[in-house]
N, C-alpha and C positions, 0 to 999 in steps of 0.2 A: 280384578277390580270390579266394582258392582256396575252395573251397566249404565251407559249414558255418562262414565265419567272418561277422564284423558290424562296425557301421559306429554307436557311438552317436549315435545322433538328434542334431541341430545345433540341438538346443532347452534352455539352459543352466538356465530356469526352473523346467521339469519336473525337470532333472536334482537342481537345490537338492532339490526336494521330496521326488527318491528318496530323497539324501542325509541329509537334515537332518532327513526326519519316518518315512519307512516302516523305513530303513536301523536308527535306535533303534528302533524297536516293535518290528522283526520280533529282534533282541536280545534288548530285555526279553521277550520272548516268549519265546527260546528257552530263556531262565535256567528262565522257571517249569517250562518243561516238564522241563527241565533236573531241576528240585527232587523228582521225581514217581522214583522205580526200577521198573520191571518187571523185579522176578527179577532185580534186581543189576544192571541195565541200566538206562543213558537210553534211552529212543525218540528217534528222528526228525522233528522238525518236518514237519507237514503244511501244505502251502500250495494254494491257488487263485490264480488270475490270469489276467489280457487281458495277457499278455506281448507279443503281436504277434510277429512272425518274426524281431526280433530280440533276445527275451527277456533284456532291458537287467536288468531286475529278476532276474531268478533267477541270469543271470550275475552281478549284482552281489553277491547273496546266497548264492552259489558261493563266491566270491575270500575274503567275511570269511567264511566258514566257518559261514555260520548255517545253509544247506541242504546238506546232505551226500550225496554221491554214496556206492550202495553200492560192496562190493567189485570192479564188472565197469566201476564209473564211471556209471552209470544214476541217472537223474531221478528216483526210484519212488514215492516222496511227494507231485511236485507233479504238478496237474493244471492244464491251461490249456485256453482257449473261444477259437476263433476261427472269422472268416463261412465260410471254404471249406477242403473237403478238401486243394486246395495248400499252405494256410499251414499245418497241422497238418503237412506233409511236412517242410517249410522249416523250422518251428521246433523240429522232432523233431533235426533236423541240428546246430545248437546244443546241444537237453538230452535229449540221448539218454533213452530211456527214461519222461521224462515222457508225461501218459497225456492226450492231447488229444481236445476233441468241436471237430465243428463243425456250422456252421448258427446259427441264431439264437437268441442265449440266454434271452432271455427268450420266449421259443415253445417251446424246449427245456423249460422249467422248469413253465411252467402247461400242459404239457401232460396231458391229463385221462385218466389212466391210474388203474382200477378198484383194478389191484392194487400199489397205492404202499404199502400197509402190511403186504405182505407178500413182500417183497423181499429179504427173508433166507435167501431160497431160493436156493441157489446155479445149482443145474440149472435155472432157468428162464432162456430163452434168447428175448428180446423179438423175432427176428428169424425166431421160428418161421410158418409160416403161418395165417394167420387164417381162423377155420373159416367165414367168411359175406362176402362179398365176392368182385366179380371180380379174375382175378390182371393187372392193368394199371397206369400209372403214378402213380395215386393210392394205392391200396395200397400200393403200396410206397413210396410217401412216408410213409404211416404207421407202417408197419413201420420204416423208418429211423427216423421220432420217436420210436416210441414202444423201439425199441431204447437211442437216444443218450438218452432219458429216464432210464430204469432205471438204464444205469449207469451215469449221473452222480451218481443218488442213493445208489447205493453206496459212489461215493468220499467220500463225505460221513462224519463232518463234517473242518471243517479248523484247524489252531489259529492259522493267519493268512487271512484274506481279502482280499485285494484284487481292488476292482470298478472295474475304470474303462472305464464302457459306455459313453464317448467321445460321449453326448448328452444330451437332457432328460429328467429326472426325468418332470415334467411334460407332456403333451401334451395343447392343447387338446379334439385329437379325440377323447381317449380320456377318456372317463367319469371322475368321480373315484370309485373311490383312485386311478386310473391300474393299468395292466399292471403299471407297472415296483416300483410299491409290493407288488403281489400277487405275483408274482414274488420280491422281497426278504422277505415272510414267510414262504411257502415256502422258501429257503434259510434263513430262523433258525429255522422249525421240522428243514430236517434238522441243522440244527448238535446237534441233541439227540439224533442216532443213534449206538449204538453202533456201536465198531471195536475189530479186533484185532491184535495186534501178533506177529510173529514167534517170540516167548519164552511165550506164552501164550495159549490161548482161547477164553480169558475174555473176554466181555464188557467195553470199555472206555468210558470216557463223558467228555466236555471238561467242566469246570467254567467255565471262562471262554476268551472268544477275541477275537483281536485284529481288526479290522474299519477297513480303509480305503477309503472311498468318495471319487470322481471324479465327478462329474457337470457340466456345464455348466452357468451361469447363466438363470434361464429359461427359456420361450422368450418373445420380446419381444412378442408375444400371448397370452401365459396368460391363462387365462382368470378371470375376476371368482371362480371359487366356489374354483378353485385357490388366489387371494388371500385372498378371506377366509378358509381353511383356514388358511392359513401364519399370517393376524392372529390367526386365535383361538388358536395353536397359543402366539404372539407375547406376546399380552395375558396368557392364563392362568398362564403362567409367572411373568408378571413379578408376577400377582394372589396366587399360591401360593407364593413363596417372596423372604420378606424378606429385603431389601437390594439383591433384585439392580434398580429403580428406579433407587436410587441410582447405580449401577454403570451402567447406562444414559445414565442424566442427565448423568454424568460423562465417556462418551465423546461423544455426539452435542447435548447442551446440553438435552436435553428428553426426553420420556417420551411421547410422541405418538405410537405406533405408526403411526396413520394417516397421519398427516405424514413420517413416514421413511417409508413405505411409498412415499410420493409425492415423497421429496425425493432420497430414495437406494434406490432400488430392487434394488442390489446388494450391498448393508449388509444390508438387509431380511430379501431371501431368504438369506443367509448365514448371520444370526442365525436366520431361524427351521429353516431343512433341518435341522439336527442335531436340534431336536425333533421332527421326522417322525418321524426314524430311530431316535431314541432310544424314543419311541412305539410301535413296529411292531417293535421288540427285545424290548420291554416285554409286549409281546400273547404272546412264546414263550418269558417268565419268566430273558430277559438283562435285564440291567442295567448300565449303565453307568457305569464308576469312577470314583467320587467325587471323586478325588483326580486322577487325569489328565483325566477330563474329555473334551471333543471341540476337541481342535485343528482350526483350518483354515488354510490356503492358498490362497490366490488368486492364479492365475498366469495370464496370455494366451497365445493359439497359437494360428493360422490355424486353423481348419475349414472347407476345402472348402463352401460354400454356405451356411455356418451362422456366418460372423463368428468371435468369438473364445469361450473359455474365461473 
């Protein structure tokens, strides 16, 4: 095929779920932003994403017109994360202009940089040399982190996110809250950065944003303190707010957390992740809407060494 072109994935389930759930969000999303004038102007939809190198999503988000190319035809809004400097070439090829990191995103994100709140400095330049250390291949692995750090946190914030870090929330080996939780605060704390837009600047700020997470069920060793996190996360809910028992009892015949927990383990964790997430939004004063709510999806799909989705 001639280069820069793609091939949609032969996976029809994911595909429903671009269609049917991120396809309306990333819409109603752009009405709101829509509703908002700068200087007699709409903005531009900001977006994030694991597009992969065949950025199905941004293409598809292209064609209905809800991510808009500027005048020279350029990405310039979205940013995307992927593991190696090739795929950021590869998927440049597709959306010109979009602005790609790579390496490992959640090691990008907690990465432990002094001057995170002061990064409104424009002339700082993370790739500068650092005044104590030898100049060898360590170094400069931190130079690259702590470069690809900074300014990813400048492109922040976004008024759509999508994460689909293609594994476990959860990992036994990692301590609870888990990396990938600590990592996901820091990105809803930068959702609260100002940004400026072409017509004006002025300091800009999101009032709300649209957030689709992807994760994989499990892992089918989580561990005991991972579970009872998700039970108490499970129980307290159902303790703090009337009717939803009912509402329970009504789909599964009973109100036994512990017993779904141990009858259907994938009901379980299904029902309880949105209250992580909704939790750990909560800690950086988002909140989630009442009225939409957290839709889910549950689809399968080979993973290489990891079973299905």
């Amino acid at each position: 095929m001639p280069e820069g072109s793609f091939i949609y994935w032969a996976d029809p389930l994911k595909h429903y779920v671009r269609m049917e759930a991120w396809l309306p969000l990333c819409q109603a999303r752009l009405m709101k932003v829509r509703q908002v004038l700068y200087r007699h102007q709409p903005r531009q939809l900001r977006y994030f994403t694991f597009c992969a190198t065949t950025a199905i999503d941004v293409i598809m988000l292209d064609l209905d017109q809800i991510i808009r190319r500027d005048t020279s035809g350029r990405f310039g809004n979205v940013t995307f994360f992927d593991i190696t400097p090739e795929n950021i070439v590869e998927t440049n090829k597709r959306i010109p202009g979009a602005v790609g990191f790579s390496g490992d995103f959640i090691d990008t994100v907690l990465y432990a940089d002094q001057a995170d709140n002061d990064l409104n400095e424009e002339d700082d330049d993370g790739m500068n040399p650092p005044q104590e250390g030898a100049d060898n291949e360590s170094t400069n692995r931190e130079m690259v982190m702590r470069d690809q750090h900074r300014k990813l946190i400048r492109r922040f914030p976004f008024d759509v996110v999508n994460l689909d870090l293609n594994g476990f929330l959860f990992k036994p080996s990692d301590p609870r809250p888990g990396n990938v939780v600590r990592a996901l605060r820091r990105v809803f704390e930068w959702q609260r950065r100002p940004f400026k837009i072409p017509t004006s600047k002025a300091n800009q700020y999101l009032d709300e944003f649209s957030l689709m997470f992807t994760t994989q069920i499990g892992p089918p060793n989580i561990s005991e303190d991972y579970l009872g996190m998700l039970q108490h996360y499970l129980e307290s809910n159902i303790a703090n707010h009337e009717g939803l028992s009912e509402i329970l009892a009504g789909r599964i015949g009973h109100t036994d957390i512990t017993r779904l927990r141990n009858e259907d383990f994938n009901l379980f964790f299904m029902l309880a992740l949105p209250k992580v997430i909704a939790r750990i939004l909560m800690e950086n004063d988002w909140y989630v809407d009442p009225e939409r709510g957290a839709p889910i999806y549950e689809f399968q799909r080979p993973i290489p060494g990891n079973g299905h989705h």
